[in-house]
N, C-alpha and C positions, 0 to 999 in steps of 0.2 A: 563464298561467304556463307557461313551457316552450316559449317560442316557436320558431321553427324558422328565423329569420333569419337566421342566424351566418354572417360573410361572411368568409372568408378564412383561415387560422390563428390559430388564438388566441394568436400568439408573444411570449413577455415575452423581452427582452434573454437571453441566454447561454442559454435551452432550447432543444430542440430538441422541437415540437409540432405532431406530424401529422396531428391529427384537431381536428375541429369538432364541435359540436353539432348535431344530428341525422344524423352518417353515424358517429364513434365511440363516441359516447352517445347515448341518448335518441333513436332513431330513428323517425319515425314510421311506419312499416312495422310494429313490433312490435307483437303482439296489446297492447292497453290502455290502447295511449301515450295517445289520447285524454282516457281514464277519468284515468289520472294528468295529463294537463295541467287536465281539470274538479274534480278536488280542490283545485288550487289557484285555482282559479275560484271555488268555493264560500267558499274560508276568506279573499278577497281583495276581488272584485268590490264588494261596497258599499263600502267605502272606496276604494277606488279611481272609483268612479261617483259615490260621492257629493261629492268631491273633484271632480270634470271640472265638475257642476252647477254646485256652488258657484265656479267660474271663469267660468261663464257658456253652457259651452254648452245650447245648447237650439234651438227651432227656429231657420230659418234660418241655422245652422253646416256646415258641411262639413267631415269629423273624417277623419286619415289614421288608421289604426290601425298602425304598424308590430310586424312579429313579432308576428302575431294569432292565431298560434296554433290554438283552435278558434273561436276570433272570439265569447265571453262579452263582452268588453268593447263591442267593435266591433255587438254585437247592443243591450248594455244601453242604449249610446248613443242609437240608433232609438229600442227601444221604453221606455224606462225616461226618457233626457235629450228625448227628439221633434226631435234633431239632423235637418236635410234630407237627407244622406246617410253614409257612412262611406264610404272604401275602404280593405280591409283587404289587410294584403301580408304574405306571409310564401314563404320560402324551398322552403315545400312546401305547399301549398293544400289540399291532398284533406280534411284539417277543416272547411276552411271553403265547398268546395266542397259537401259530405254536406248544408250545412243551410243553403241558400239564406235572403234574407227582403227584399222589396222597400225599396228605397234602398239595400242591401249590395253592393256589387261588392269584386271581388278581383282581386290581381295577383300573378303569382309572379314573385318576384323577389328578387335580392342589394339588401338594401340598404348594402351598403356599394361597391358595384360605383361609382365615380366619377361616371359619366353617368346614375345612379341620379334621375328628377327625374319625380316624376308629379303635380306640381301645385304651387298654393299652396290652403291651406286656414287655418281659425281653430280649429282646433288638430289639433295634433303630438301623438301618444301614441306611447310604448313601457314596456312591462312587462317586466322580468327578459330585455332582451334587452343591453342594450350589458354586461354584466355578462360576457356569453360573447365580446366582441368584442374584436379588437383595435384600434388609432388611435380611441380614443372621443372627444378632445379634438376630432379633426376631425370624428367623427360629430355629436357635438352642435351644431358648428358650422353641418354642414350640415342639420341639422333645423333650424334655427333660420330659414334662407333661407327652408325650405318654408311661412314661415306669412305671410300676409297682414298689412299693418299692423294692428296690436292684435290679433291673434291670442297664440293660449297655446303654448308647450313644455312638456309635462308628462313626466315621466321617471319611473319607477319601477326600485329595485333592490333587490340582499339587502341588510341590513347585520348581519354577524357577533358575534353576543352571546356566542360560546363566548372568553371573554378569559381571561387566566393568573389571574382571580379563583373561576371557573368551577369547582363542585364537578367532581370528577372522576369521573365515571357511565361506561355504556355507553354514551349517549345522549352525551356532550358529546363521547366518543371518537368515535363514530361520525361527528359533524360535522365534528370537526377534520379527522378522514379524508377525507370526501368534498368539503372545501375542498381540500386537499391534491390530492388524487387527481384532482379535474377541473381544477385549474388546468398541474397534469402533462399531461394528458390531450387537454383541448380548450380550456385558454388562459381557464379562468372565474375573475375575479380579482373581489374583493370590496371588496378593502381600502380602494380609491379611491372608493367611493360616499359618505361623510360628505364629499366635498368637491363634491358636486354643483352646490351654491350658487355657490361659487366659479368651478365651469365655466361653469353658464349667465351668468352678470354676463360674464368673459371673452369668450360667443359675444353679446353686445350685447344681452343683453335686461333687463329691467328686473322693476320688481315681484318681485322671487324671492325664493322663499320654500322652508322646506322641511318636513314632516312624518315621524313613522316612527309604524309600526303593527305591533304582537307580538300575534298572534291566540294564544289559550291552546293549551297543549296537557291534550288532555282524551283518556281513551280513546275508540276509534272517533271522534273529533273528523276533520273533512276533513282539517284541517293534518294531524294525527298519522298517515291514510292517506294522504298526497301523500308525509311522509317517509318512510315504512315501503316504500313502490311505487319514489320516486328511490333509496333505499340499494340496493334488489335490482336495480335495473338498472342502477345505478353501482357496483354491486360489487366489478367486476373492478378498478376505477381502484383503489376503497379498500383495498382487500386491497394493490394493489402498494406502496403506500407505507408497507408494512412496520406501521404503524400501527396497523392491527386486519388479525384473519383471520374467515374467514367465522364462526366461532362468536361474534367478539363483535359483530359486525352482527347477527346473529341475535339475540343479548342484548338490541341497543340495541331491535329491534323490540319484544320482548317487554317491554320496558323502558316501552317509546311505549305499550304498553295497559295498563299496569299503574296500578294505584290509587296506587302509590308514584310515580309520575312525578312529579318537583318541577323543571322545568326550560323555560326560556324557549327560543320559537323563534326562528333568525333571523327578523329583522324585514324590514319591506318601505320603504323610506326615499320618499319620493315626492316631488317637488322640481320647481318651475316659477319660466317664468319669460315676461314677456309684451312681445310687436317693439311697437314704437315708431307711435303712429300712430293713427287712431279706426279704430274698429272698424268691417269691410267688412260689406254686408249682401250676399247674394246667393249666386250657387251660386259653385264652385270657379273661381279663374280659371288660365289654361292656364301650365306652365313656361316 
C-alpha cells in the first residue's frame, strides 16, 4: 500500500497538478514512510494473497509486482503462493532493495513511461497504484499485453464509503478532506474504481470479476494506524481545501482510537481479469 509508481502528473481535465506521489506526498525519504506503507500491508495482504492463490498462482508462475512498494505482496507470493519468481518495480526501490529474498529481483522504474515492457508473465499485480495515475484506461491496457496466454490482471484500489449518507464525524470530515486534498495535490482520483470490471472486459480479457474488502476500524487496529500516519503527512493537502484545519485532523485521530469510533473504512475494490489462451508453464518469456 502506498506504492511509489506514480508516473507523470496526476492531471484531471481543467487542474492544474504539480506534484506526484512520492515527491509532493508520501515521500519515501521521510523518517516512517516505510512503517506507514506496512500498516497497510498488515490490514490488506491476506486478502489480497489469498485472492492471487485462489486465481492460480503458485509454483511455476512468474508474478510482475507493479508499485511494490515495500514488496509484502511481491514477498508473500514466494513464500506464502511458491510463485517461481516475482519482479518487483517500483518508482523508488530502496524498500525493496533493504530486504532482499531469493527469486525477488527489482526494477526502478516509471511504469507508465510508454517503452515501459519488462516481460510477459502469469500475473500482473498492482495495489493502490493506478488510483494516483493518470491515462489508467491505457494503463490497464498495457498490463493486460504484459501477461502470457491465460495469465491473470489483478488490480487493486480504494473505493470511497464516505457518501452524502455518511454520519458526519471528524473521521468522515477528515476522508472527504484528504480525497479532496490529494486529488488537488497529486491527481489521486477514486471515483473511477467500481468501474474496474468494465475496464478490464474493454482491455480483452475475460473471466472478470470483482471483489471489495472493509477491514474494521478498531483502536490501535493497523488500518486505524495507516490512517492516523497518511492524515499527518497529508496534512498540508487537507488543511488547503479549506475543509478541515489542523485541529480537526487531530480530532479525526483521536476519533480513530476512540471506543466511540462507529465508521467504515475505505475499502479495497480488487478486480481481475484473465488473456485468452491455456495457461504457459515455465519461466518469464522476454518483451
Amino acid at each position: 500500500m502506498g506504492a511509489h509508481a506514480a508516473a507523470g502528473d496526476g492531471v484531471r481535465p481543467g487542474d492544474e497538478v504539480p506534484g506526484r506521489y512520492g515527491t509532493a506526498v508520501f515521500r519515501p525519504e521521510r523518517a516512517g514512510e516505510d512503517e506507514r506503507i506496512d500498516l497497510g500491508a498488515l490490514a490488506y495482504d491476506d486478502i489480497t494473497l489469498a485472492r492471487l492463490t485462489a486465481l492460480g498462482a503458485g509454483p511455476g508462475w512468474t508474478c510482475l509486482e507493479l508499485g511494490a512498494g515495500t514488496g509484502s505482496v511481491a514477498r508473500g507470493l514466494l513464500t506464502r503462493a511458491g510463485v517461481t519468481s516475482v519482479l518487483a518495480v517500483d518508482r523508488d526501490i530502496r524498500f525493496l532493495a533493504s530486504r532482499p529474498q531469493p527469486g525477488l529481483a527489482t526494477l526502478e522504474a516509471d511504469i507508465g513511461d510508454p517503452a515501459f515492457d519488462p516481460g510477459r508473465f502469469h500475473l500482473v499485480h498492482a495495489r493502490f497504484v493506478l488510483m494516483h495515475l493518470p491515462e489508467r484506461e491505457r494503463l490497464i491496457s498495457r498490463f493486460a499485453d504484459l501477461l502470457v496466454p491465460g495469465g491473470v490482471l489483478v488490480l487493486g484500489d480504494a473505493v470511497d464509503l464516505t457518501t452524502a449518507a455518511a454520519p458526519a464525524t471528524p473521521y468522515t470530515r477528515a476522508v472527504r478532506a484528504m480525497w479532496e486534498g490529494l486529488r488537488a495535490t497529486i491527481g489521486t482520483d477514486v471515483d473511477w474504481t467500481p468501474r474496474y470490471p468494465e475496464l478490464l472486459r474493454a482491455a480483452g480479457l475475460s473471466e472478470v470479476a470483482a471483489e471489495i474488502h472493509v477491514p474494521p476500524l478498531l483502536p490501535g487496529s493497523p488500518i486505524s494506524r495507516f490512517w492516523a500516519d497518511t492524515w499527518e503527512r497529508a496534512k498540508a493537502a487537507m488543511t488547503a481545501t479549506g475543509l478541515v484545519d489542523d485541529a480537526a485532523v487531530d480530532a479525526a485521530v483521536r476519533y480513530l482510537d476512540s471506543p466511540d469510533c462507529a465508521a467504515l473504512s475505505p475499502g479495497l475494490i480488487t478486480a481481475w481479469g484473465r488473456r485468452a489462451g491455456a495457461g504457459a508453464e515455465g519461466g518469464r518469456a522476454s518483451g
